[in-house]
N, C-alpha and C positions, 0 to 999 in steps of 0.2 A: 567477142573482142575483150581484152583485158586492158584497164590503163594501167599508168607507169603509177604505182605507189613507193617508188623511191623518188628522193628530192631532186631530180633532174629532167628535164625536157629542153627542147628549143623553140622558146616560147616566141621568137620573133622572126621564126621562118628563115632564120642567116645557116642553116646544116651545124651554126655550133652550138654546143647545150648550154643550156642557164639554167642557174640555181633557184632553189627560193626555199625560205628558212621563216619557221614564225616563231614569234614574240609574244610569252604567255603572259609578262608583267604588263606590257605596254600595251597587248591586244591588236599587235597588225601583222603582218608578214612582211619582209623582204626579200626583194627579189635583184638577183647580183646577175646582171647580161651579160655574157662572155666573149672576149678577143680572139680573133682567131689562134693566137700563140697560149691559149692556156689561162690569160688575166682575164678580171672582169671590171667591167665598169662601176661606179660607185651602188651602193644601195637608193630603191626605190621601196616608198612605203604604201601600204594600203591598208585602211583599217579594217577588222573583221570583226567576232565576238568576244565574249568576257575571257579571256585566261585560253588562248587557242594555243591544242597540244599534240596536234598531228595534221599533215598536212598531204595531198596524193594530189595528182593531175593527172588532164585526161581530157581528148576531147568529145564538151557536154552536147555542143550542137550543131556538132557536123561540119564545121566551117574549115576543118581543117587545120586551126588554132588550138593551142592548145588551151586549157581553161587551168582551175586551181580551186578543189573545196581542201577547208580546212575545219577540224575536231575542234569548238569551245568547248574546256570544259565546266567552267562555272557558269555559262547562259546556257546549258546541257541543251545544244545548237552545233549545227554547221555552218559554215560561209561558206558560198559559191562563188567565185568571181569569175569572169568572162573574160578571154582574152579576146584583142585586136588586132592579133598577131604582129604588132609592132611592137612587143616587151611592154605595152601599157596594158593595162586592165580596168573593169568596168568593175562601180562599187557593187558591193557585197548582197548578193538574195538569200536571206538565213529560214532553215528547215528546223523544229523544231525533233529532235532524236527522245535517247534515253538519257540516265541521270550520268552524269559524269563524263562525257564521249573522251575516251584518251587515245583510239586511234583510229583511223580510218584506210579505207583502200577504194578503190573502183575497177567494177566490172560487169558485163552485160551477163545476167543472172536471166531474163528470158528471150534472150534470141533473139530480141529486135534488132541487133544491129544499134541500138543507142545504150550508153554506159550509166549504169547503174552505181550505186553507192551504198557498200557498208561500212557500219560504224562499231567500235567493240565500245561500251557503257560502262564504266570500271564504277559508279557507283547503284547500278540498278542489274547486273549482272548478268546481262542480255546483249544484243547485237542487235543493230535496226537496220531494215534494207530500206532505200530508196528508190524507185522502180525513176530511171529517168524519161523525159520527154526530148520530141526529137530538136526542140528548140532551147536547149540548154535549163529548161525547168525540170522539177521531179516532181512527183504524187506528194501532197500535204500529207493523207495516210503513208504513217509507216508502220513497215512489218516488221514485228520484233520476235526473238527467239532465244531460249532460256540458255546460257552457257553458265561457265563455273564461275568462282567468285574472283572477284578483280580483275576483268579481262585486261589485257594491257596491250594488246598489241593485235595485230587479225589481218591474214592474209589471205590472198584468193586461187585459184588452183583447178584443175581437173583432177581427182584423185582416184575416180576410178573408171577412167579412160571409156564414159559416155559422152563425151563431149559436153557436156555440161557442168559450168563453174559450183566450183564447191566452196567452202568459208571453211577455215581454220582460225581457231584462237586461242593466244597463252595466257593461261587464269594464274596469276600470280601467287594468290593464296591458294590455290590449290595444287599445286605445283603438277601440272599438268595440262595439257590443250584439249578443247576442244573440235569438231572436224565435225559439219553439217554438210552432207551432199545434199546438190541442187538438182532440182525440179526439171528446171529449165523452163521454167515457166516464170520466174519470182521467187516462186517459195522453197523452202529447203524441209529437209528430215530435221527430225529431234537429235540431238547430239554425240556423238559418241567420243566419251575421253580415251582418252591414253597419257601417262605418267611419265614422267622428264623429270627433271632436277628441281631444286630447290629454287624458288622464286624466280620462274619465269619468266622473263620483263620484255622482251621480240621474236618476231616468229618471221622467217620467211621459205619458198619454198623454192626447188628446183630437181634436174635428176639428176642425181651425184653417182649413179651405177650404169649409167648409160643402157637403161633398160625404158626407154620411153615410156615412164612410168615419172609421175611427180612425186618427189618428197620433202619432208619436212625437218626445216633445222633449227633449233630454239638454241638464245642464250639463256643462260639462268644463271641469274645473279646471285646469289647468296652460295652456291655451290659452285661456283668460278669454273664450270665448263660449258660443254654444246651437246645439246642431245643431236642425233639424226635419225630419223623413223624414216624406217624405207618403207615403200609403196610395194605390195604383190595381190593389186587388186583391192587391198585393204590394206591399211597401215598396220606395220608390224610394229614388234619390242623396238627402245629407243637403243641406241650406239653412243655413248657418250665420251667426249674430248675434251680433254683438258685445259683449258686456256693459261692456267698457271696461279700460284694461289695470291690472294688479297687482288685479281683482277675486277671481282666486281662486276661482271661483266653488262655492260648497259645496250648494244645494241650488236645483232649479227643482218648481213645482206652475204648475197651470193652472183655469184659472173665467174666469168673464165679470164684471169689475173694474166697468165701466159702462154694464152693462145695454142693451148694443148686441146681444147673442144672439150677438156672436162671440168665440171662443175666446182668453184673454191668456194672456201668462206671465207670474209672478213668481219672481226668484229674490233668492236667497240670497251676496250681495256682500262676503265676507266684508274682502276684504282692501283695500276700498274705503269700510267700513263704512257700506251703505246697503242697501235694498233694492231690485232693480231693474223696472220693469216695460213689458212690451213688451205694447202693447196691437193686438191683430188686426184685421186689414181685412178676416176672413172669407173672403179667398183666395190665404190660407197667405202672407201678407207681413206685416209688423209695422211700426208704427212706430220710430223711434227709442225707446231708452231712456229712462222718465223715471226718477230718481233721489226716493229717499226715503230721508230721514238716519236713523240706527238710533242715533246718538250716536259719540259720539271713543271711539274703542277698543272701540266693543261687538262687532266679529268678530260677526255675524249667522251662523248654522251651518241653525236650522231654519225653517220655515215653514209655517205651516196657513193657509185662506181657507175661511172661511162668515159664518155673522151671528150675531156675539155679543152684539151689544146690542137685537135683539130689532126692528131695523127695517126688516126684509126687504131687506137691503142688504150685499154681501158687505165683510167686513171681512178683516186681514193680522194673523196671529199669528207673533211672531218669537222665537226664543230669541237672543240674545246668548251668547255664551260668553264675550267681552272682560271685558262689565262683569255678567256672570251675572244678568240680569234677563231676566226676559218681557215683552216691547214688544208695545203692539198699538196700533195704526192702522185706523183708524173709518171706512168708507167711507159717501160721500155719492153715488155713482151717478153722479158726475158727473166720475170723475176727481179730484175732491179728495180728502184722507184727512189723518183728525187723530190723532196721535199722542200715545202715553200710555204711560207708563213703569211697570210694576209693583213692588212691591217685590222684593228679590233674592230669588233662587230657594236652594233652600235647600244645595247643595252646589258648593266652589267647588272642582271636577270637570268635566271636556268636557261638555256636554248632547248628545247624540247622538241622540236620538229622541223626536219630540212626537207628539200625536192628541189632539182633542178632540171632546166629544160632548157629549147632557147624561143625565148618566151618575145623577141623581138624579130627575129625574121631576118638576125645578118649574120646567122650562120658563126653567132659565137654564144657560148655556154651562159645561164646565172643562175643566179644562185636566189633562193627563198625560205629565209627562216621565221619559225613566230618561238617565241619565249616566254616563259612563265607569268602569270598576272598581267602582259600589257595585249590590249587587244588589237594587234594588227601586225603585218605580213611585213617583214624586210628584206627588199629583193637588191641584192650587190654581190660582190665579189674578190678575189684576191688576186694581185698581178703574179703575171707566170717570171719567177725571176730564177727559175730552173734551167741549169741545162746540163747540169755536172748530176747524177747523183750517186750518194758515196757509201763506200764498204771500206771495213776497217779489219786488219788483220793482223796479230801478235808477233810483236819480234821482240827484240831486243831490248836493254834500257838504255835508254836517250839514244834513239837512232839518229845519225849524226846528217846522213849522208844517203842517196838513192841513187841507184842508174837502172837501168831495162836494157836485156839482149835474150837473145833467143840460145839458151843454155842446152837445148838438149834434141836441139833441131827438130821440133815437131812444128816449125814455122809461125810458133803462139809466142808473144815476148813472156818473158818473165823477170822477175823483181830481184835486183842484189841491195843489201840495206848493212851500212857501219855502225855498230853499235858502240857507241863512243864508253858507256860503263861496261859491259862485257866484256871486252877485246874479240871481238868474235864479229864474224859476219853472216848473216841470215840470208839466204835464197829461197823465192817461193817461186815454182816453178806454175806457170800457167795452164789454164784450161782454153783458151784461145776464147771463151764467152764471158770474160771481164773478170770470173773468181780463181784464186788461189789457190793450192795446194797450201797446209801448213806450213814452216818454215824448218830448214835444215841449216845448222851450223855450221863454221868455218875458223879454226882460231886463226887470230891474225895479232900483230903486235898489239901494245898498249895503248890506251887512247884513241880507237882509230875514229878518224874526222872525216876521210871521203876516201869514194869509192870512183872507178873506171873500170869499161870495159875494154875489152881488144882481144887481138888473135897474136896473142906474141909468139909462138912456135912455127905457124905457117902449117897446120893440121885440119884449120875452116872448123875450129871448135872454139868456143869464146872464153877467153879466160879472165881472171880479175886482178886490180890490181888495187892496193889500200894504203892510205896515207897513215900512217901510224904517229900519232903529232905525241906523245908521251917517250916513244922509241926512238925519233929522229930516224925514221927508216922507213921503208916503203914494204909490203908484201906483196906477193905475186902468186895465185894460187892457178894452176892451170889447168883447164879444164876436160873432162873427158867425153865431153860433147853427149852424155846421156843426162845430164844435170846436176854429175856432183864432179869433186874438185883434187887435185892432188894436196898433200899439205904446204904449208907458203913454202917462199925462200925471200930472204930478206936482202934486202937493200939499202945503205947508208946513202942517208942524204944531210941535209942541213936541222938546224935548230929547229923544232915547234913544226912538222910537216903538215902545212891545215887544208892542201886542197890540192889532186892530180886531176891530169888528164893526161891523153895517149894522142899520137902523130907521128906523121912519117917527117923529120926533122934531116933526114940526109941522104932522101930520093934513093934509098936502096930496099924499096918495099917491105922493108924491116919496119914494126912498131916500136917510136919508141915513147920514152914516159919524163915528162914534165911535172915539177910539184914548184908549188908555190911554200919557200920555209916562211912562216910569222916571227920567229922571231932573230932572225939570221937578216932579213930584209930583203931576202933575196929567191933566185929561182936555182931547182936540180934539173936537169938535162941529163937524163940517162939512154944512151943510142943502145937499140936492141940488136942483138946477131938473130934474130931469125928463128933462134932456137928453144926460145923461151927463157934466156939466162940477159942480162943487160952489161957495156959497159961500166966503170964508176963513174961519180956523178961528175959534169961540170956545169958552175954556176957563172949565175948573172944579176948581178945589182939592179935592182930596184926599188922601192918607195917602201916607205914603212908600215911593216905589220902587213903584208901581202895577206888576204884573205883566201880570195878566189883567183881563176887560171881557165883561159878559154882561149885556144885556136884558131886562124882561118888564114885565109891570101888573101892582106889586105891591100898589098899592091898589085895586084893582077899579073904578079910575076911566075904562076903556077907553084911557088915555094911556101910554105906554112911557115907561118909569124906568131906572136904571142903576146897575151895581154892581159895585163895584170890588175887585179882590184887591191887599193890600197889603204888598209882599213886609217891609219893613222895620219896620213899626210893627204887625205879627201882628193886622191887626183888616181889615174889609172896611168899604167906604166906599157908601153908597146914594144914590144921588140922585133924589129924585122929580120925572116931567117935569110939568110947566104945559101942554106942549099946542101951546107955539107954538116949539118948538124948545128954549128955554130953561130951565132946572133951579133948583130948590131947593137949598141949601147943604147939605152931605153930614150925614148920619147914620152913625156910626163902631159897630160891632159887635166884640168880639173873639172871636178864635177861636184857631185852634195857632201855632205858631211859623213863619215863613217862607212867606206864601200865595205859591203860582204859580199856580195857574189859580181860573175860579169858574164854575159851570154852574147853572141855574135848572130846576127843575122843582116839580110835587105831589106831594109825596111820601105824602102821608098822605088825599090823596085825598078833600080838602077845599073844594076850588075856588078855594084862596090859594097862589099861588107860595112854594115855600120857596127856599132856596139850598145849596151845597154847593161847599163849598172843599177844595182840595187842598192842604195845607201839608209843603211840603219839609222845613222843618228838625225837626219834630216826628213824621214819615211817618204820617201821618193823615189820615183826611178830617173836616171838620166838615157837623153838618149845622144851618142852624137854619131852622127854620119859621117860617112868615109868619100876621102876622093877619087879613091880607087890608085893613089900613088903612095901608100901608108902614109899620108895625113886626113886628120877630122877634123872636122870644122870645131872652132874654140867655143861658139852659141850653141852649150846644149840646151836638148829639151826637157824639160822637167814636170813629172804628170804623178801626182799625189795621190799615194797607195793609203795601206795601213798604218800599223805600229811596229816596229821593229822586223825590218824586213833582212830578212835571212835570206834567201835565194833567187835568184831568176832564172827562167829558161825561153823557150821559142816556138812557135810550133803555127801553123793554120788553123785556129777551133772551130771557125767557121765556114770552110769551104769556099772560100774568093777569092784566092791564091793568093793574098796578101797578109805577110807574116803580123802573127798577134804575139803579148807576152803575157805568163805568167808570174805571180810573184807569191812568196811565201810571207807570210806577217808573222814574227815569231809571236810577239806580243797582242796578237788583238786575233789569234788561231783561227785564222781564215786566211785563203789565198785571193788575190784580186787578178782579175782578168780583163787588158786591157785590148781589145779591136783594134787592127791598125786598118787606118784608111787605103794605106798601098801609097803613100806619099812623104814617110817618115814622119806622120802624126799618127794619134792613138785616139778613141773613145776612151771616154769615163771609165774607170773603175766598175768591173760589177765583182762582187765577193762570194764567196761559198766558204762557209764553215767546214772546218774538217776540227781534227786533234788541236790537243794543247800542245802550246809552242812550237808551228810548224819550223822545221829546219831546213831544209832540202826539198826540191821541188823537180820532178823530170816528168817528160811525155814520151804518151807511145800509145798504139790501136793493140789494147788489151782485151776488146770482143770482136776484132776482125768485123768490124764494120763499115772500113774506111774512115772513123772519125778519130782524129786523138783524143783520147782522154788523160788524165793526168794522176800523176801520186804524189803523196807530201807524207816525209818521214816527220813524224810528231814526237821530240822530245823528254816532252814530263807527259804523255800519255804514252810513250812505249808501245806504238803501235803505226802502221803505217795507214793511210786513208788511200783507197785506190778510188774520192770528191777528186781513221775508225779509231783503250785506257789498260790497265798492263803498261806497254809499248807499242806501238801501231805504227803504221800505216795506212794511208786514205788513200785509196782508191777514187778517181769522181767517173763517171763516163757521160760523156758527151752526146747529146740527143741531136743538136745541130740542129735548133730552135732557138733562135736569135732575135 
């Protein structure tokens, strides 16, 4: 048997893991119990020895609980503590080791079927076994054995497929590991090195060539890559990988990231501040690095990988030491991972050693840290406030504006973005599994502010349409249904054009196209022939500084009506349609201060469209409901976002068939997401970070999973977030853990 020498188990018998992290200033460990949705409950403390700096679990006496020894290294001692598989633990039984103990592991080294414990000694240069007892004690003699100088780290292993556990360790000054095959009885051979990089500092092992054969993978810090020694009976020459330079690298572990069955790494990027992963091709090569942010200054030190929020999907547990938080990163199985910040951990002391399990028996996660100079164990955790997570992808400067349609018929949406400083429009044509293709250009007039899609020719190919607010015109590019576009043809409209959209306005199955002008006050109404070419415009009076422009039958007349956000006179502007293109004179509503966008849906799940405004200058949304005879009720509702709210849209995030909304915060670059009950009320606000100055905000199922996920075009980062600096876009996708 081998126990877990990473910092996770489920120490309270509930199927979900818990943490536990120790505390080398204060001298105790912490242990963080976990939710079934990925949080954990607060920190619980336990004291151990002097300066405790590594931590494994494992169970000592059969009880089926999980237990917890921990490396002192100034009382050069272990702590045992005993679980009671309710996430509590019993005080500390300490063993006395070699000088220094900086790490430990456990494993059954002679066959009894009870777990044993090694320790690597970083100031007496040896490794000590502890032979265990079947009653959670170990042998007071311990065996020790000469390894190289400063071990720092030491893992356990079969490495030359006798079935019996071997010891590996990374001697830091020696820039090389040790590897002592076992007996099987207790005792091990004398040592044999092999050479790796430049100061050493974690070792763990797995088979990365799918050759059932264990191998070894070292960070080394001072030379910023990974070695890998494959296993052929004996370990061979090392393969080394580059993490990338000034990373620093303080910790690597290993698991299978995306459920391909071959062996990845993650490490610990301290002085890069991210965490890095190298995912395996199963015969012992890796890809390139990808990169995952941990934040400015959090110095990442530790790492755990199992499933903390309970959906059979391996997840990244990180200590920071910069900004003293526990991060964890939500794995979707796909390569994607959403990240989530816990509250501060509780000493601001180095964290030197994690393990989590569920250390209480309800089948959620904690977490157990100990930290530099304090002697005892801190067991807590960080709420799962995941459920987006995001990729960023380069467009344009200040993309203005986003929609999604499926451009090239391969049934995957994909991304059109208004790049307000370019004149251009960017398409990234999808993979149907949440990532992008690069972006391909489109010129389109001056300024362009917003973007639509439709089938204006009547060819079942999707074409575009762009508000051009510098041109006072509209462009139209049309599509050749493989993904790229003919070049525009332009269209006059009114003054300042800040925002379209498409409808069938005169029941002749022809598309046609709607802009709201800002500074005309008014709306363009251009009826399509069918053929891709539009009548001239005709307008309609409304409210001043029209922003935004949304769609629906709000009297249950089967006719499309129109409604208008009006940034200057804080009210929205309705127009009911006739049928043959043409509208009724507006109906004026008020609502907050400063409308920028409007999105229609049922909110309450009545069968009458309501509406929902996003007003900048008041950071709210309004909601007001429909009687289903084009009027709304004058009592809206009003449910406080961010900072300067740029956009809204609509969509199910959650799978209850009751519509939620999205909103864009230009100012405070995070989108909030509001749950609707299914009764025209909403939940709180929950937020997800994406780019600076989100502008525009649209949804759509960009990994074919059934779930929507969202994008936010980010103006001063030039990039779109498909929750990504350039210009972006944020990507988020939706896990549909609520």
């Amino acid at each position: 048997a081998i126990g877990r020498d990473e910092p996770v188990g489920d120490f309270n018998n509930d199927t979900r893991l818990d943490i536990v992290v120790a505390n080398s200033r204060n001298n105790y460990v912490n242990v963080l119990l976990g939710y079934e949705n990925g949080s954990f409950a607060e920190e619980t403390t336990y004291s151990v020895g002097s300066s405790p700096k590594s931590i494994a679990v494992g169970d000592f006496n059969n009880d089926t609980r999980l237990d917890i020894v921990v490396a002192n290294y100034d009382s050069s001692d272990v702590s045992v503590l005993l679980g009671y598989g309710n996430g509590s633990f019993a005080k500390q039984t300490r063993y006395s080791v070699g000088f220094h103990p900086l790490s430990v592991a456990v494993g059954d080294f002679n066959n009894d079927t009870q777990l044993d414990i090694v320790v690597a000694n970083y100031g007496s240069a040896d490794v000590s076994v502890l032979l265990g007892y079947e009653n959670g004690y170990f042998a007071e003699q311990q065996k020790k054995y000469s390894v190289g100088f400063g071990p720092s780290s030491v893992a356990v292993g079969d490495f030359n497929n006798d079935t019996r556990l071997d010891i590996v360790v990374a001697n830091s000054w020696n820039n090389n590991v040790s590897v002592l095959l076992g007996y099987g009885n207790g005792s091990f051979a004398k040592q044999t090195r092999y050479s790796v990089g430049f100061h050493p500092l974690s070792v763990a092992v797995g088979d990365f060539n799918n050759d059932t054969r264990l191998d070894i993978v070292v960070a080394n810090y001072d030379s910023n890559n990974v070695s890998v020694l494959l296993q052929y009976g004996v370990i061979v020459n090392e393969v080394a990988y580059a993490s990338g330079g000034g990373s620093s690298l303080q910790c690597a572990i290993i698991g299978d990231l995306n459920n391909d069955t071959n062996m990845d790494i993650v490490l610990a990027n301290y002085g890069t501040n991210n965490i890095g992963i190298l995912f395996g091709y199963g015969n012992s090569s890796f890809e390139n690095q990808m990169m995952l942010s941990t934040g400015i200054n959090s110095h990442p030190t530790l790492i755990a990988i199992d499933d903390f929020n309970g959906d059979s999907i391996v997840d990244i547990a990180v200590v920071n030491n910069g900004t003293k938080q526990v991060g964890m990163l939500f794995g979707y199985g796909n390569r994607i991972f959403a990240s989530q910040t816990s509250e501060g951990i509780s000493s601001d002391s180095r964290p030197l050693a994690m393990v989590s399990g569920d250390l209480n028996n309800d089948k959620r996660s904690e977490i157990a840290i100990i930290y530099d100079r304090y002697d005892n164990v801190d067991i807590f955790g960080a709420y799962n406030r995941n459920s987006f997570a995001e990729t960023r992808y380069s467009v344009g400067s200040h993309p203005q504006s986003v929609a999604v349609g499926d451009f090239n018929n391969d049934t995957r949406l994909d991304i059109v973005v208004a790049n307000s400083w370019k004149n251009y429009v960017s398409v990234l044509l999808g993979y149907g599994n949440g990532s992008f293709a690069e972006q391909t250009t489109y010129l389109v007039g001056s300024g362009p502010s917003s973007v639509a899609v439709g089938d204006f020719n009547n060819d079942t190919r999707l074409d575009i349409v762009v508000a051009n607010y510098d041109m006072h015109d509209v462009s139209v590019l049309l599509g050749y249904g493989n993904g790229s576009f003919a070049e525009q043809t332009t269209y006059s409209v009114d003054f300042s054009p800040y925002s379209v959209t498409v409808g069938d306005f005169n029941n002749d199955a022809q598309l046609d196209i709607v802009v709201a002008n800002e500074n005309s006050n008014n709306v363009s109404v251009l009826l399509g022939y069918g053929n891709g070419s539009f009548a001239e415009q005709t307008t309609y009076s409304v409210g001043s500084s029209p922003k935004s422009i949304a769609v629906g039958d709000f009297n249950n007349d089967t006719l499309l009506d129109i409604v208008v956000a009006n940034y200057d006179s804080d009210n929205v502007s309705v127009l009911l349609g006739y049928g043959n293109g043409s509208f009724a004179e507006e109906t004026r509503y008020l609502v907050g201060s400063g409308q920028y966008s409007v999105a229609v849906g049922d909110f309450n799940n009545d069968t009458r469209l309501d509406i929902v405004v996003a007003n900048y200058g008041s950071d709210d949304v309004s909601v007001l409901l429909g009687y289903g005879n084009g009027s709304f009720a004058e009592q809206q509702k009003k449910y406080s976002v961010g900072s300067g709210l740029s956009s809204v849209a609509v969509g199910d995030f959650n799978n209850d068939t009751r519509l939620d909304i999205v909103v864009a915060n230009e100012n405070s670059n995070y989108v909030s997401v509001l749950l609707g009950y299914g009764n025209g009320s909403f939940a709180k606000q929950t937020t997800y970070s994406v780019g600076r100055s989100p502008r525009s905000v649209a949804v759509g199922d960009f990994n074919n999973d059934t779930r929507l996920d969202i994008v936010a075009a980010n103006q001063d980062s030039n990039e779109k977030s498909s929750d990504t600096f350039n210009s972006s876009i944020l990507i988020s996708m939706f896990d549909g853990c609520w």
